[in-house]
C-alpha positions, 0 to 999 in steps of 0.5 A: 491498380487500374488498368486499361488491359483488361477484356473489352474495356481496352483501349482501341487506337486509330489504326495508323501509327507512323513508322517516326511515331514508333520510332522517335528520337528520344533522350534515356534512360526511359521513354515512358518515365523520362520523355513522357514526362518531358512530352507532358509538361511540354504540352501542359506548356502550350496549354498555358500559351493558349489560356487568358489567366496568367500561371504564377506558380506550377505543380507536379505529382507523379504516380503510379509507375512513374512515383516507384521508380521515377528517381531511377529513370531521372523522372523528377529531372525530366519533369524539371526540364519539360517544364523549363522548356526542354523536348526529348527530339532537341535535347542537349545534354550541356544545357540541361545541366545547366537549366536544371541547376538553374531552377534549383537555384532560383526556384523558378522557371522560365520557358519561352513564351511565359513569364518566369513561374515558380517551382521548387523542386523539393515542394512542388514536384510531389512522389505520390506513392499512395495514389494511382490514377485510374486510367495508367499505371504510369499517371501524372498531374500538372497544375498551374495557379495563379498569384493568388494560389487559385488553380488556373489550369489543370491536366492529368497526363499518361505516359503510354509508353514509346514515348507516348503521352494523352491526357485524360479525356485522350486516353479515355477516348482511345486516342493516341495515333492519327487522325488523318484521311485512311491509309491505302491498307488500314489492317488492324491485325496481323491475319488483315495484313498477311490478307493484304499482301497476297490480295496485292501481290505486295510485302508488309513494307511497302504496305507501310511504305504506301501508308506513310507516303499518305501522309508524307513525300517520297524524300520525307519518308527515304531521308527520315528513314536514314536519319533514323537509322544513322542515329541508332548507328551513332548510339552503337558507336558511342556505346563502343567507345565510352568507358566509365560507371553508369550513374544511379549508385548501383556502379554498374560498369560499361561492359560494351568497349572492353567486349568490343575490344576482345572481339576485335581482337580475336576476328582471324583468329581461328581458334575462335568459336562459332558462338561468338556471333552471339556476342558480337550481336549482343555487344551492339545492343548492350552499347545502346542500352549503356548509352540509354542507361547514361541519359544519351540519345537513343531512338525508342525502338519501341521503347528506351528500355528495349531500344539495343534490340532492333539496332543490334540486329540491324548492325549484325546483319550489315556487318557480319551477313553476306550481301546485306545492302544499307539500301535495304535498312528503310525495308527493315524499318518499315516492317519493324513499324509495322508490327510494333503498331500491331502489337501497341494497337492490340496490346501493349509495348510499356513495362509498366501496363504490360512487363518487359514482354511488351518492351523487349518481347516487343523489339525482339518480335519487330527486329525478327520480322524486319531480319526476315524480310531483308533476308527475302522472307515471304509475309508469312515467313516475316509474320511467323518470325515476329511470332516466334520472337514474341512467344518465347518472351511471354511472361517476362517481368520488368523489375530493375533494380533500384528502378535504374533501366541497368540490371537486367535490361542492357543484358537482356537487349541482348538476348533478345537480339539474339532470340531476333535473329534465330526466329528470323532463321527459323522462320526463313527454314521454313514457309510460312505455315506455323501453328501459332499465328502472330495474333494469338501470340499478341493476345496472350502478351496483352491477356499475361500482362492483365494477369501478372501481379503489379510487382512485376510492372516496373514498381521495383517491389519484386523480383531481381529488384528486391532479391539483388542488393541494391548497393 
């Protein structure tokens, strides 16, 4: 399998990545196999919007990444829906349901702005295991024909992942972020930017903040900033109160109300144990990720599959941390964004390219970073905090099983919202000056993600997903 990873043939992005690039409102269970999808065949959309030949009937192959575990991570549905004119940032369950019944039923489907075009599911919509396209592990090709059957438009789509979609002449191009004017401190690695901080006596946010507000008002950025965390923050409390198994046949139950429940139960209680502000913290992440795991709306931080990581820590230290400020979520945000544009730029953050180091290892890292600088930590100890994070998440595989964004990952959104918190903790014990720097720990993620066999890249075929039973 072919992959951009690989010594310096890598792809080199635009060295701006907006904080609501990052983070984006999205629909689960995953962002590189259902909103990317989704983001593709919306685009493909507008493609034929644009073209003088009339589109009669569409085509649909998936591959790679996207073919192995597309069914568990509802990639069929989310291609059947973008094509039908569904976006992840709008989407409503209830009309999805609808729609997709719709097209199954009529075998056509009928976006706005196009005439009717037809698409059976069970024909057009093709899982090809055998050929992955050369430029991603998650690839997909849409075709348009005309009534005579000749092919009137055609585009090979790749979800990065976060969401993330280029087509073919993009990714080849290294394209995938901003093309605007330069921000006021374009840093392309984390040395750049701690160089930056001390030059301008400023902290990594409001690097980021200055960034954004080159491209945005000041509303713009505070409202969108709120907005965002006021979804994570539903997402959490849905996840709390919602019961039930998690669709895909493996009958997962939802463990986040009863944990939450318990908890309750026991605060005040003075025979509790110290240790239970793990699971208060792993509580929060694992309702977002059965949130993601049911198909509800989550904000990809920087993924679907690592989205607990970043909101737990941030819920954590608003409720249980003595003078944490809502005022100071935005500071969280800004430098979370920051060093997940470091490490999507040098490196990877989806599953499929990278393992679950590049999505979990990846949030932990941004979470640990955004947890030190509200708790007053320097730029070095902010950066010494990503560092650990990420370090001690190297080499982790992605293999869910049966493809469902369920086993390992809601525990594992977890554990990393744990391993957040205490590298934030460890890095604020000390000041700043640690062996290994952030770099280096990107590098060897990028260079381990090369490396690990294809198996261990979300296709399901090793690891838990082929030594648990899948029933």
């Amino acid at each position: 399998m072919a992959q951009n990873l690989a010594g310096s043939d890598r792809m080199v992005y635009a060295m701006f990545l907006s904080v609501f690039e990052m983070f984006k409102r999205g629909v689960g269970p995953s962002s590189s196999h259902t909103m990317g999808p989704m983001v593709a065949a919306a685009r493909f959309l507008d493609r034929l919007r644009a073209s003088p030949f009339s589109a009669h009937r569409l085509r649909a192959s998936l591959h790679g990444s996207l073919a192995f575990t597309g069914v568990g991570h509802a990639t069929d549905r989310a291609v059947i829906l973008g094509l039908a004119g569904f976006q992840p940032e709008t989407y409503d369950r209830d009309r999805a349901d609808a729609a997709l019944k719709q097209v199954k039923k009529t075998q056509r489907v009928t976006p706005d702005g196009l005439a009717p075009l037809a698409f059976d599911p069970k024909v057009d919509l093709v899982f090809d295991y055998a050929h992955t396209l050369p430029g991603h592990a998650n690839g997909m090709v849409l075709i348009a024909v005309d009534a005579q059957g000749d092919v009137i438009a055609q585009e090979t789509y790749y979800s990065v992942g976060g969401g993330f979609v280029l087509t073919e002449a993009e990714f080849q191009a290294g394209k995938d972020t901003d093309d605007g004017p330069a921000v006021p401190h374009a840093f392309k690695s984390a040395a750049q930017m701690l160089q930056m901080c001390a030059k301008n006596g400023k902290s990594i946010a409001s690097l980021k903040r200055e960034n954004e507000l080159s491209r945005m008002s000041v509303d713009e950025l505070d409202k969108g900033l709120d907005d965002l965390w006021a979804v994570m923050n539903a997402c959490i409390n849905r996840g709390l109160e919602t019961g039930g198994l998690l669709p895909g046949g493996l009958n997962v139950r939802r463990r986040a109300p009863g944990i939450h429940a318990s908890l309750l139960a026991e605060r005040g209680n003075n025979l509790s144990a110290p240790h239970t502000i793990n699971d208060w913290i792993s509580v929060y992440a694992m309702a977002v990720n059965e949130e993601n795991a049911g198909g509800g709306q989550v904000v990809t931080a920087p993924t679907n599959g690592a989205a607990g990581v970043i909101p737990a820590t941030i819920r954590y230290w608003l409720d249980h941390v003595p003078g944490a400020r809502p005022s100071q979520v935005g500071e969280f945000l800004l430098t979370a964004a920051a060093i997940g544009g470091l490490i999507k730029h040098n490196a990877s953050i989806s599953g499929a390219e990278c393992g679950c180091q590049a999505e979990v290892g990846s949030a932990a890292a941004m979470a640990a970073a955004g947890f030190a600088a509200v708790l007053g930590g320097s730029p070095e100890q902010v950066e010494n905090a990503a560092e650990i994070a990420l370090e001690h998440h190297l080499g982790m595989t992605c293999d869910p099983v049966a493809g469902l964004v369920q086993v390992p990952c809601i525990e594992r959104n977890g554990l990393g919202a744990i391993k957040a918190v205490s590298s934030a903790s460890l890095a604020i014990r000390g000041d700043g000056q640690h062996f290994v720097p952030l770099d280096a720990a990107i590098e060897t993620m990028r260079q381990t993600g090369a490396e690990m066999s294809e198996k261990y890249k979300e296709t399901s075929l090793g690891g838990l997903a082929v030594n648990v039973p899948n029933c």
